[in-house]
C-alpha positions, -999 to 999 in steps of 0.1 A, spaced: 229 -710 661 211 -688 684 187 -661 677 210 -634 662 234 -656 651 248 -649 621 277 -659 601 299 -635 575 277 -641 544 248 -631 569 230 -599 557 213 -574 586 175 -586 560 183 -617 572 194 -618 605 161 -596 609 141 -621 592 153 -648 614 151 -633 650 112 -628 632 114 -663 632 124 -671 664 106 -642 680 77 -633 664 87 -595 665 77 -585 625 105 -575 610 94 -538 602 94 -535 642 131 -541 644 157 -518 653 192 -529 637 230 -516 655 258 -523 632 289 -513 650 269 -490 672 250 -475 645 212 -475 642 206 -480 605 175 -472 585 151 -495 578 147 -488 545 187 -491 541 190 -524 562 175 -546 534 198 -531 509 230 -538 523 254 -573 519 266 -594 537 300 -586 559 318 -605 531 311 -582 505 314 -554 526 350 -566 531 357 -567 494 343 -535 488 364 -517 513 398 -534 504 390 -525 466 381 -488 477 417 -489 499 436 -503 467 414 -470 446 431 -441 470 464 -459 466 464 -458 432 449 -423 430 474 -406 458 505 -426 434 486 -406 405 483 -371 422 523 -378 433 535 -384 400 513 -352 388 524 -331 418 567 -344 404 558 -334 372 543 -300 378 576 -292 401 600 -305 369 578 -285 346 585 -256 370 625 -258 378 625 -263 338 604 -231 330 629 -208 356 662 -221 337 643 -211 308 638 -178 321 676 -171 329 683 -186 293 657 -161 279 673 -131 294 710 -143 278 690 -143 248 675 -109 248 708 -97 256 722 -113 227 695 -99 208 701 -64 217 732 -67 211 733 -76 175 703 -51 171 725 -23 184 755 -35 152 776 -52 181 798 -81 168 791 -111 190 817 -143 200 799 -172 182 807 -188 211 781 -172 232 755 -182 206 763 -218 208 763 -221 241 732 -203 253 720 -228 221 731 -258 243 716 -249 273 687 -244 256 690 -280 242 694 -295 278 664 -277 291 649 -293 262 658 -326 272 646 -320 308 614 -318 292 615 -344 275 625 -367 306 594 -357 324 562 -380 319 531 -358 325 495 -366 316 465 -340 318 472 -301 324 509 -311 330 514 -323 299 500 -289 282 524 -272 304 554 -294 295 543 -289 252 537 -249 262 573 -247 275 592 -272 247 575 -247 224 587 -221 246 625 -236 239 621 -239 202 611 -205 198 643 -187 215 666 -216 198 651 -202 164 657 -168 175 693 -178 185 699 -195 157 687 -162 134 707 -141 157 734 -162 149 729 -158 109 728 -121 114 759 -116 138 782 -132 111 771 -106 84 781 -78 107 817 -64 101 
């Protein structure tokens, strides 16, 4: 090996220390390049060696994988939670409908009650599907609750329809 000479376990505190060697230029008095870059002195003793180096940037690679998979399957969920939430908001305006109507003394098909009651339950089940973590997950509990409540409104609505003559 020649002055410089290094090999991939080789740190720049090193390769200093040896061209000291071979030179006699103090090691304080060095100027190191790594890929073009003039690096501080103080920073040149602290780094690793090219191996290390290696590892470290294939383990930060594998970390933005994982964490653009992650902000994916958050960005899926927020999108279900939202499709779910607009059905929810047709469904709520059947209800209210259905609630004015009995209100006003209206007889109502039973009909209409069970099925705004089973669209309900598939919206419900939408929900349910969707695997959310973090805010989406408070959104996706906020909107199930959101389901419940009209279905216990329907189901009331219901109750009092069939007392009216």
């Amino acid at each position: 090996m020649g002055i410089g000479a290094s090999t991939p376990k080789t740190s720049s505190g090193e390769l200093k220390k040896n061209i000291a060697k071979k030179s006699g230029l103090e090691t304080d008095k060095q100027m190191v390049s790594i890929r073009g870059k003039e690096k501080d002195k103080s920073k040149v003793e602290e780094t690793g060696t090219a191996k290390e180096k290696a590892e470290e940037t294939k383990a930060s690679k594998e970390n933005k994988v994982e964490f653009v998979r992650e902000t994916e399957e958050r960005s899926k969920a927020f999108v279900a939670i939202a499709g779910v939430r607009k059905a929810v908001d047709k469904l709520s305006e059947r209800v209210a409908a259905l609630e004015k109507a009995v209100n006003s003394g209206t007889k109502v098909s039973d009909e209409e009650f069970d099925v705004s009651a089973e669209l309900l339950m598939r919206e419900l089940l939408k929900l349910d599907g969707i695997e959310a973590e973090g805010e989406a997950k408070l959104q996706r509990k906020a909107e199930v609750c959101r389901v419940q409540n009209f279905h216990e409104t329907l189901d009331k609505l219901k109750t009092t329809n069939s007392k009216l003559s």
